[in-house]
N, C-alpha and C positions, 0 to 999 in steps of 0.2 A: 454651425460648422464645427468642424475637429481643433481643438487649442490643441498645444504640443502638450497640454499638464494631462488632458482627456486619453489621449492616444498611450501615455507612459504607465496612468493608472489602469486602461484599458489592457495593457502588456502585460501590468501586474499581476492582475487578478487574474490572468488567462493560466502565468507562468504557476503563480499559487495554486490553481486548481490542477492543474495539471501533475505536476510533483506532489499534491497529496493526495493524487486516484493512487501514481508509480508508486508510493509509500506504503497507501493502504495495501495495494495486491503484493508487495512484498510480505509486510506481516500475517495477510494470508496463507500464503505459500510457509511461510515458517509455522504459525500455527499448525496447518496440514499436516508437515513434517514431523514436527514435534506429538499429536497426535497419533502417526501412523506410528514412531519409535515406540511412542508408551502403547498401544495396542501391543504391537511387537513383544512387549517384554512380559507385557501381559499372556500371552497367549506363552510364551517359553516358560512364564513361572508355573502356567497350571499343566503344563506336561512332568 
């Protein structure tokens, strides 16, 4: 059966996995960004 220690540890690891998928696809997303600026500035220095 479910102890109360099991079901908390259970919640844990859910809440941990979860906040570090939203973590990772934020630095994602910034990485992107930051890639697209330097492309950007790249393409304006060889005009």
């Amino acid at each position: 059966m479910f102890s109360p220690m099991k079901l908390i540890i259970l919640i844990a690891v859910i809440a941990v996995v979860w906040y570090g998928f939203k973590a990772m696809g934020r630095m994602k997303a910034k990485a992107a960004k930051l890639n697209e600026a330097n492309d950007q500035d790249n393409i304006e220095d060889n005009n």
